[in-house]
C-alpha positions in Angstrom: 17.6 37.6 7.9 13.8 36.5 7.3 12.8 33.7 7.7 15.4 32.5 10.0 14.5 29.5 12.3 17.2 30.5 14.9 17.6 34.1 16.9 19.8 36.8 16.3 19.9 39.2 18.3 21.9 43.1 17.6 24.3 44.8 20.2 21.0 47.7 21.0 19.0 44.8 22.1 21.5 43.8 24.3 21.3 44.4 28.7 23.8 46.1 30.0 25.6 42.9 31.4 25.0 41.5 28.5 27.1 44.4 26.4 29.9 43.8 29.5 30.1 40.4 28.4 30.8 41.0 24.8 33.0 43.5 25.4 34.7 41.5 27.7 35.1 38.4 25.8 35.3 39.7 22.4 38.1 42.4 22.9 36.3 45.3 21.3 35.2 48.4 23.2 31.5 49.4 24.2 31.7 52.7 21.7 32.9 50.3 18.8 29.8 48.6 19.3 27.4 50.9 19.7 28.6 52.8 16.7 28.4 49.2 14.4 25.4 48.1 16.2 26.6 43.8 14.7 24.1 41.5 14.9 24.9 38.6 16.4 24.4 35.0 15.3 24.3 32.0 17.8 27.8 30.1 16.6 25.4 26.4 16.8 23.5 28.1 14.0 26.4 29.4 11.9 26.0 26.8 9.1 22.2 27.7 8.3 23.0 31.2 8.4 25.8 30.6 5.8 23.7 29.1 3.8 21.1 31.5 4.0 23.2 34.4 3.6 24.6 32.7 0.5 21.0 31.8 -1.0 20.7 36.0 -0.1 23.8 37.4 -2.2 22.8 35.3 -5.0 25.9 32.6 -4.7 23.2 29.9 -4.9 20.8 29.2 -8.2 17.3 29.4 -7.9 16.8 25.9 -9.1 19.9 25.2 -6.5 20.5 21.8 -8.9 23.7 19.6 -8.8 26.5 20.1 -7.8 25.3 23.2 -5.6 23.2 20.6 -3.6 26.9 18.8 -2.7 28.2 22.2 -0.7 29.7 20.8 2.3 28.1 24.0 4.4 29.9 23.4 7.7 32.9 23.6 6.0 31.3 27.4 3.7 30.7 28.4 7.4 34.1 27.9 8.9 35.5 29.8 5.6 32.9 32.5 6.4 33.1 32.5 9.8 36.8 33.8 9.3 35.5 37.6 8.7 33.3 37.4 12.2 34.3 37.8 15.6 33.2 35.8 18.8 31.4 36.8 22.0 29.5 34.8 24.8 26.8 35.9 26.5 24.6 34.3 29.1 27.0 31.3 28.2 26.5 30.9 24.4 28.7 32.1 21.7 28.1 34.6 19.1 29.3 35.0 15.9 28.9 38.6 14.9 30.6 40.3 11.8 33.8 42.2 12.2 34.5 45.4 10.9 
């Protein structure tokens, strides 16, 4: 996403431990993920990139007036969060979107 203050990071970018590891702790397969390629999103910055990827699809208004100011995002993140996987690499979770 642009303008992001946080990194994402996709699987090609990854090291080759670091594909172990999210193959490992996420359950899916190395070919699965070379194939999809996911883009993975640090799981501490989950609720700015909801928000962002709502402001993106067009959820939000431009002028973003009450009550779309009163979203409780943490809780728009868990709800989106349901259609993303998890992995950990180097010790920090990932968020990445499931297919």
């Amino acid at each position: 996403m642009k303008g992001t203050d946080y990194e994402q990071v996709s699987y090609d970018q990854l090291t080759k431990k670091q594909k172990k590891q999210v193959c490992d702790t996420s359950g899916y397969d190395d070919g699965q993920m070379e194939f999809e390629n996911p883009l993975f999103i640090p799981a501490v910055d989950f609720k700015e990139y909801a928000q962002e990827f709502a402001e993106e699809i067009g959820a939000i208004p431009e002028n973003n007036d009450w009550p779309m100011y009163c979203i409780d995002w943490e809780h728009a993140a868990r709800e989106l969060s349901m259609d993303y996987s998890s992995a950990t690499i180097d010790g920090i979770d990932y968020l990445f979107r499931a297919w």
